[in-house]
C-alpha positions, -999 to 999 in steps of 0.1 A, spaced: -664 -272 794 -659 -296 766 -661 -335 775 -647 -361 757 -648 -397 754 -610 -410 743 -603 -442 728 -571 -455 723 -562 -481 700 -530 -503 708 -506 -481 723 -482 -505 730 -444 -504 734 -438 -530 705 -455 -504 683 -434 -479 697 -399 -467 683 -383 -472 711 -353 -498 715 -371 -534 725 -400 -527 704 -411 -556 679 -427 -535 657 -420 -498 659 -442 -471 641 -419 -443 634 -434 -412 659 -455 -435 678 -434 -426 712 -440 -390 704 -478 -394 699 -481 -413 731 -463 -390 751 -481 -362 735 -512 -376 747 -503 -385 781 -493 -349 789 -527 -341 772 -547 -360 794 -527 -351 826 -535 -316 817 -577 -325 810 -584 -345 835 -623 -336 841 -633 -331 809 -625 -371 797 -656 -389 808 -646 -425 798 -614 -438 786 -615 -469 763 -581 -489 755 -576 -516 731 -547 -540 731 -533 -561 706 -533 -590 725 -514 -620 708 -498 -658 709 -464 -659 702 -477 -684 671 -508 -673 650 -514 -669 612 -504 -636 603 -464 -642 626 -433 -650 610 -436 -683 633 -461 -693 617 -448 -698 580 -418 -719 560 -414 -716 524 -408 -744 502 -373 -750 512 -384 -751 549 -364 -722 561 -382 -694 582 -404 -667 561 -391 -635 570 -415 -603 584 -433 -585 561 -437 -614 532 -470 -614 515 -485 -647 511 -516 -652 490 -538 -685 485 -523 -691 455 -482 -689 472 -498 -719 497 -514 -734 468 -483 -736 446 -462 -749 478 -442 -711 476 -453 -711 520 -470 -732 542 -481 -738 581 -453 -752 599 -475 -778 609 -497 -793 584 -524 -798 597 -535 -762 596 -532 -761 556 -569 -768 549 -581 -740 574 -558 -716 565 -562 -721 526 -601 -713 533 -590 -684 557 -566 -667 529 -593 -672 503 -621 -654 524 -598 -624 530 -591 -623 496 -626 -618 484 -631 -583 471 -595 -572 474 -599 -556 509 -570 -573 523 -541 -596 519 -521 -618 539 -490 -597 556 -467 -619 577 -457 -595 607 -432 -598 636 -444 -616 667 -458 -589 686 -479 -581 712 -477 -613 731 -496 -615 761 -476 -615 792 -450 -596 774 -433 -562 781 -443 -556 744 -477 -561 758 -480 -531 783 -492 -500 774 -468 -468 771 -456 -459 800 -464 -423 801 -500 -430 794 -502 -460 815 -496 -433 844 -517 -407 833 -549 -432 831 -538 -441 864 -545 -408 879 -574 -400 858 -588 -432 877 -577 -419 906 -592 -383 903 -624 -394 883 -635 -425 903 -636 -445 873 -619 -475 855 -603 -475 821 -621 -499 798 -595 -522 786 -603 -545 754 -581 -575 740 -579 -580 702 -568 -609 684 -569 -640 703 -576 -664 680 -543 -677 661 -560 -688 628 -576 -651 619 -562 -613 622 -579 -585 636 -569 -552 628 -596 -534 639 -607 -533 675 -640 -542 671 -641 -577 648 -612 -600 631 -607 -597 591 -625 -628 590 -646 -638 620 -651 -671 630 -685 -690 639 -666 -708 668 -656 -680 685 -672 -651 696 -643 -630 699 -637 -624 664 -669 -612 661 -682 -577 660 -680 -567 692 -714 -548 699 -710 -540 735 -677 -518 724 -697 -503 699 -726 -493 720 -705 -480 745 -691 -457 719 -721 -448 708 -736 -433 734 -733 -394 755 -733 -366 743 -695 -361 748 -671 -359 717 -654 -396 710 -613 -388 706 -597 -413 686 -556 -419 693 -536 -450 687 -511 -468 667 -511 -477 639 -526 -450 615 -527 -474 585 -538 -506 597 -556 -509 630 -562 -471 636 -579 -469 603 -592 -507 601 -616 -499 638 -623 -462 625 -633 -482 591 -660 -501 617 -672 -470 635 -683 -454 601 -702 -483 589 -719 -489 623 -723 -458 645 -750 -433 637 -742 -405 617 -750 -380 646 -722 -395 664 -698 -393 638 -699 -359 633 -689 -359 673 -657 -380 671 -627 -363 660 -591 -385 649 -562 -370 667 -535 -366 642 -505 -359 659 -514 -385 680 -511 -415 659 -484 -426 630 -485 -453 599 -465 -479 596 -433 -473 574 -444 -475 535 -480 -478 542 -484 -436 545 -506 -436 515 -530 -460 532 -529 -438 564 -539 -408 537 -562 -424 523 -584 -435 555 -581 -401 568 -596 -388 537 -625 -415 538 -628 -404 573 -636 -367 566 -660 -378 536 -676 -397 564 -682 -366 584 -653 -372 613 -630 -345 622 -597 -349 622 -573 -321 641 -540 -321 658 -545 -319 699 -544 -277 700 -573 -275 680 -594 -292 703 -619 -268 720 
């Protein structure tokens, strides 16, 4: 009997389009439900369960709560704001104080042209309904616990305010001060390990989907990537970023990763 290891990255309801949600990935519902009934239906052959959750402040850099443009008015979601907008007095911190910091923090995720500053919806706020995990799959990792004896391995993500993390493993820009936002290498080990097949599922496809799978490739052992397979009817992009869910997919293949919908699994 195939075994699997299946981690999950942020299936949350505010990434889910469902009414409430803060930030709904078209399909995401679908692909959560679609793995729920999956897992219900393979319940001894899923040897570890790993969850990740987006796990936020109501107020942190990369929020709408965050910003004010130069007339002092609110900066609405999905505004782009470069060091050179703070710079030129286009945006900047509600309160001052964070100016210098966050200056230096645009300016470091700028370097090579990985990334850029994208102002998001508050989302994900600890505490929060937003916060839980999908119902559906919430239930059937409850009796997968039940049945196997073991615990689901929950991980929070992006605690620190003043740095975004994407991927579930380390913040765009990690921070000396705190060891959160730095690779986390117990996660990775754990992953690493067993000679099960690693399932990848979660929301969303082009960002923090493809931004942890990113970390996987250029930190677990090549033998082990060729034993984890992306699910693809089991996670979505966000809207008008398809071309960047393409693109890691294809960088994910060249890497030696599988990617199939749930009926081609063995």
């Amino acid at each position: 009997m195939a075994a699997y290891h299946l981690l999950v990255i942020d299936p949350q309801n505010d990434f889910l389009d469902i009414p409430g949600a803060a930030l709904p990935v078209q399909g995401a519902n679908t692909d959560m439900q679609r793995l729920a009934d999956w897992l219900r239906q393979h319940l001894d052959a899923v040897q570890a369960i790993t969850v990740t959750l987006d796990s936020h402040a109501s107020v942190g850099v990369e929020r709408s709560t965050f910003w004010h443009d130069a007339q002092g008015q609110a900066v609405i979601p999905f505004t782009l704001i470069r060091a050179a907008d703070v710079e030129a007095g286009r945006y900047s911190p509600r309160h001052a104080q964070f100016r210098d910091e966050v200056l230096r923090y645009l300016h470091a995720l700028e370097v090579g042209g990985q990334r850029q500053l994208v102002v998001w919806p508050v989302h994900c706020v600890m505490g929060t309904w937003g916060h839980n995990v999908h119902s559906g799959l919430s239930e059937a990792i409850a009796q997968w616990e039940t049945r196997s004896g073991k615990t689901c391995h929950k991980v929070l993500k992006g605690q620190h305010p003043l740095t975004e993390q994407y991927s579930a493993f380390r913040a765009e820009v990690p921070r000396a001060d705190d060891a959160r936002t730095q690779l986390n290498q117990s996660l990775m080990d754990a992953l690493a390990v067993g000679d099960n097949t690693l399932l990848v599922a979660g929301e969303a496809l082009s960002h923090c989907v493809a931004a942890s799978v990113d970390d996987l490739m250029a930190h677990l052992p090549t033998q082990r990537l060729q034993r984890t397979v992306l699910l693809t009817d089991c996670m979505s992009p966000v809207g008008g970023f398809e071309a960047m869910g393409q693109a890691f997919l294809e960088r994910a293949r060249a890497s030696g990763i599988q990617t199939t919908p749930l009926q081609g699994l063995p």
